[in-house]
C-alpha positions as CSV (number, residue, x, y, z in Angstrom):
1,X,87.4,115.1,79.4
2,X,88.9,113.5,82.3
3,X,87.2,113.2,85.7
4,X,88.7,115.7,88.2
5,X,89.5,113.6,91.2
6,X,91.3,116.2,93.2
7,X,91.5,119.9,92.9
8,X,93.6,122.1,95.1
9,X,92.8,126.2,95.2
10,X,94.9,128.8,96.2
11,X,96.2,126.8,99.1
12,X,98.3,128.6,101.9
13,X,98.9,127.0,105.7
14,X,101.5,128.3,108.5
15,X,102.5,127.2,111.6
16,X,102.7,130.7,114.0
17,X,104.6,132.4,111.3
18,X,106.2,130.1,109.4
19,X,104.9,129.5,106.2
20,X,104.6,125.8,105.1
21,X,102.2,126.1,101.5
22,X,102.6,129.4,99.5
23,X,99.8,129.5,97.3
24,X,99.8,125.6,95.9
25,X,97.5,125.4,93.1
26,X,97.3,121.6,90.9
27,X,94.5,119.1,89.8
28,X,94.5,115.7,89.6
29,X,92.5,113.1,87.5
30,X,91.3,110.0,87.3
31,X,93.6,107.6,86.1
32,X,96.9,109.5,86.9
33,X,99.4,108.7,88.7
34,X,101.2,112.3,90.2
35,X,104.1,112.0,91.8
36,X,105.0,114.9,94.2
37,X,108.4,115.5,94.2
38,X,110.0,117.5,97.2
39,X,113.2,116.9,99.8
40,X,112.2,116.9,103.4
41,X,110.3,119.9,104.8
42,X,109.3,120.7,101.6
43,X,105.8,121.3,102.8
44,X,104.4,117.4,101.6
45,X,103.4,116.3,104.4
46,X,101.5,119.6,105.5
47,X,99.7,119.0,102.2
48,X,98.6,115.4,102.8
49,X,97.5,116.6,106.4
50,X,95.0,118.9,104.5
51,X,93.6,116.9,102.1
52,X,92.9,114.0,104.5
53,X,91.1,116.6,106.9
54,X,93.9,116.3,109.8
55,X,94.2,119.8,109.5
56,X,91.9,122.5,108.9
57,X,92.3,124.7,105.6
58,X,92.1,128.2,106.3
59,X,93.0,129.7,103.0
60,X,92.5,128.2,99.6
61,X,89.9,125.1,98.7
62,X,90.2,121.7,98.7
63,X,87.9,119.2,96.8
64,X,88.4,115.3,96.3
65,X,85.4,114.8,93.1
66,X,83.9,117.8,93.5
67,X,83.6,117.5,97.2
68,X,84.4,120.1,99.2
69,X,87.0,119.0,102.4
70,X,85.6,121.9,104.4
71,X,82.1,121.9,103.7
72,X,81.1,118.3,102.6
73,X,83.7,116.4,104.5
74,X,82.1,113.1,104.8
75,X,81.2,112.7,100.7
76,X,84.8,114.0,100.3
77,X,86.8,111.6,102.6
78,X,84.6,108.7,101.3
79,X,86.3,109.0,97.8
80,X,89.7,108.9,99.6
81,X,92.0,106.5,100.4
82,X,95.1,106.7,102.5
83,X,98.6,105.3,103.2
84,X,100.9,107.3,105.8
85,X,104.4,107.4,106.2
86,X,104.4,105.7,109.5
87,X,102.4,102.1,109.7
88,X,98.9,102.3,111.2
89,X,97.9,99.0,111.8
90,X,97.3,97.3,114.9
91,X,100.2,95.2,115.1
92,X,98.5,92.4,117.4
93,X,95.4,91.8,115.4
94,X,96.3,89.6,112.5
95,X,95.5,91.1,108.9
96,X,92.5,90.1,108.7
97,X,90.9,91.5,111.7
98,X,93.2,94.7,111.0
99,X,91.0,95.1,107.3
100,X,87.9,94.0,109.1
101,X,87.9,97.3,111.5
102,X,88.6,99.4,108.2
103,X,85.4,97.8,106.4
104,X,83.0,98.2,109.6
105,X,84.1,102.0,109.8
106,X,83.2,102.3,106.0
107,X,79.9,100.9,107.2
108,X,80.5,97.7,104.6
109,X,78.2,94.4,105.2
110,X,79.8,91.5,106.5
111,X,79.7,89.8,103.3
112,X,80.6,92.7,101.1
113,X,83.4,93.1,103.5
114,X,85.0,89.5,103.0
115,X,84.4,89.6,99.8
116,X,86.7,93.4,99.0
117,X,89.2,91.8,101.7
118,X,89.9,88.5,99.6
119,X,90.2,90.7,96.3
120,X,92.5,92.9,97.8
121,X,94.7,91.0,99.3
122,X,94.6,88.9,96.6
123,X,96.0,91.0,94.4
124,X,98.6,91.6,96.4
125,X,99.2,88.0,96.9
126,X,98.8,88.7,101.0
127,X,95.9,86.4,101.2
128,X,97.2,83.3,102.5
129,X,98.8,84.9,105.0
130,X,95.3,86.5,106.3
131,X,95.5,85.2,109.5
132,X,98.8,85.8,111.1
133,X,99.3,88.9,112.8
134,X,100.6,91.8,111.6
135,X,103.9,92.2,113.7
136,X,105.2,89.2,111.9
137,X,105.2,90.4,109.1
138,X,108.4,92.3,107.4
139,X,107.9,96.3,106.3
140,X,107.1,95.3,102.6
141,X,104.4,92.6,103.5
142,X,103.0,95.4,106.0
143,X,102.6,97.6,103.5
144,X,100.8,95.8,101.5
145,X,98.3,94.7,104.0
146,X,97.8,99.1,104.1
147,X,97.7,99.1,100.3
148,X,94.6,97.1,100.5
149,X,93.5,98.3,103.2
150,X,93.3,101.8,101.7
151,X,91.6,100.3,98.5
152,X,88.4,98.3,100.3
153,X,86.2,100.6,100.0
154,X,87.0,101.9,96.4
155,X,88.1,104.9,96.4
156,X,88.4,107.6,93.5
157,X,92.1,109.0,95.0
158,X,95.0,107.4,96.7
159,X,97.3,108.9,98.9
160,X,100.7,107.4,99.2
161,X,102.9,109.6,101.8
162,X,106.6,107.8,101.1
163,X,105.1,104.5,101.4
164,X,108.4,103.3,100.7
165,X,110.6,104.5,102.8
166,X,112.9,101.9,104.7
167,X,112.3,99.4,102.2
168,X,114.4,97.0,100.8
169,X,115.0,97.3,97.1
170,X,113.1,94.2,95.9
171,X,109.7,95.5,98.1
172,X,110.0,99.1,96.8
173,X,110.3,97.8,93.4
174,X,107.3,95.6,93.8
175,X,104.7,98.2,95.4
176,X,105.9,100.8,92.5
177,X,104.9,98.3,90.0
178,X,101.9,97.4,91.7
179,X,100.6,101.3,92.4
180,X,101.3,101.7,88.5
181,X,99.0,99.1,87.4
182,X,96.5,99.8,89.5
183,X,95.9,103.2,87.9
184,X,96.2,101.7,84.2
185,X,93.8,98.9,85.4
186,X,91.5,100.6,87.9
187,X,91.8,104.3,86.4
188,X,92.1,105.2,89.9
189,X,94.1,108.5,90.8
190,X,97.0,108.6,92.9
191,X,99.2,111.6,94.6
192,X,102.4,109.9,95.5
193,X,104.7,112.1,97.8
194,X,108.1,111.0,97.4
195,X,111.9,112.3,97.2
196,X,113.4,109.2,95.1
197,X,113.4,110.0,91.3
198,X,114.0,106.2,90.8
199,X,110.2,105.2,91.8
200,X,108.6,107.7,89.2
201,X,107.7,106.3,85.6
202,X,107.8,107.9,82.3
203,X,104.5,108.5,81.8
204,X,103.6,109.9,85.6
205,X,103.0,113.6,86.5
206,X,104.8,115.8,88.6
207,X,104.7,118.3,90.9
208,X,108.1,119.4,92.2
209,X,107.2,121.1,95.8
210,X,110.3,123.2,97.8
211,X,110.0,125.5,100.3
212,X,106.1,125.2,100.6
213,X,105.7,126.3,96.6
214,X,105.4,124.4,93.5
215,X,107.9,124.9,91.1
216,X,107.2,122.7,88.4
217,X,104.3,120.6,87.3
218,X,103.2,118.8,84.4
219,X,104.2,115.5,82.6
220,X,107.4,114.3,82.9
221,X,108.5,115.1,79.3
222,X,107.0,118.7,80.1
223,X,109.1,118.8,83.4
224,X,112.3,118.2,81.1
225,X,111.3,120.9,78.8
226,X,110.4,123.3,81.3
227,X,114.3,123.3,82.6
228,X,115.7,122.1,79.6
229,X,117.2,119.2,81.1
230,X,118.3,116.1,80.1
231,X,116.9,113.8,83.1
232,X,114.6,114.4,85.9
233,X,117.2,114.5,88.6
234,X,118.9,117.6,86.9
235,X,115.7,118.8,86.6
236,X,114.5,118.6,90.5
237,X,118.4,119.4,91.3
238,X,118.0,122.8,89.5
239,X,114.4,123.6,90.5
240,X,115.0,123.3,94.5
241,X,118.3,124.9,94.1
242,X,116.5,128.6,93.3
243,X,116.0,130.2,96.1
244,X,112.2,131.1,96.9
């Protein structure tokens, strides 16, 4: 059986009386990669917002491995890492001292810290360019630098809010690849919260979110089955058209 790395309960959150979540229910295990699916205001970012702890649940359970958000949120947030929509890094520090900050809030030693830094960036073949700061930079090298940073302190989950958005074509295509193989390689889990069909593989896991409820979920051949469609974009195209 698979390690659970994120289980969502019965989830429902409102702003005054709007309703943004309508009873969201999903798991998510190690070494998948789940992409969830929903146009704007579709209630994704709300749902990030909870599971990093930025907002406080009020109905339904959240629990990143077995960890719950509300009651154990420091064991919980330590098995999570994050990338927002909109860049977080210091843009006059170079990247080094950017990912430096990160490891000393994770408590890391010095030398454990260079040592997860140069892997990291590494792998994303940012290293060389450790020491220039991050405003000169372009968007795709930037988001790198806060792929790795999210990944330093190994966690079980990754959270990607549109981490491509305003991309060129040749830097989304590169972090999509990369995110991919990190889960084959790493059997890390990832929630990816997107609205471009094109970035989501074959083999990757939906959920299709509108109007604050899920409407489909499941692997990407079930999602086809499910509406009896021939690609995913009919698919999404005749899920979010019904009326909640």
């Amino acid at each position: 059986m698979n390690e659970i790395a994120l289980t969502v309960e019965n989830l429902t959150f409102s702003y005054g009386q709007k309703k943004a979540l309508d009873n969201v229910n999903f798991q998510i295990n190690a070494g998948e990669c789940t992409i969830l699916l929903g146009a704007n205001g579709a209630g994704k970012s709300t749902l990030f917002s909870l599971i990093t702890h930025l907002y406080d649940t009020h109905s339904g359970k959240i629990e990143l491995c077995g960890f719950d958000i509300q009651k154990q949120s420091r064991q919980a947030l330590a098995r999570l890492g994050v990338v927002f929509q909109q860049t977080t890094l210091d843009m006059d520090l170079t990247v080094l001292q950017n990912l430096r900050y990160h490891t000393a809030l994770h408590g890391m030693s010095g030398k454990l810290a260079d040592k997860r830094i140069q892997e990291e960036l590494e792998r994303l073949q940012m290293y060389e360019r450790r020491s220039e700061k991050v405003r000169q930079l372009n968007g795709g090298h930037k988001r790198r630098v806060e792929i790795a940073r999210a990944l330093l302190h190994n966690p079980a989950i990754l959270l990607l809010d549109e981490p491509t958005v305003g991309l060129d074509i040749p830097s989304r295509q590169s972090i999509v690849e990369y995110v991919h193989q990190l889960v084959s390689d790493e059997k890390i889990a990832v929630l990816w919260a997107s609205h471009l069909i094109d970035e989501i593989y074959s083999d990757d896991h939906l959920i299709v979110l509108h109007q604050g409820q899920i409407k489909a979920k499941g692997s990407f051949k079930e999602v086809l089955k499910e509406t009896k469609s021939d690609n995913l974009s009919a698919a999404f195209e005749m899920l979010t058209s019904k009326s909640c």
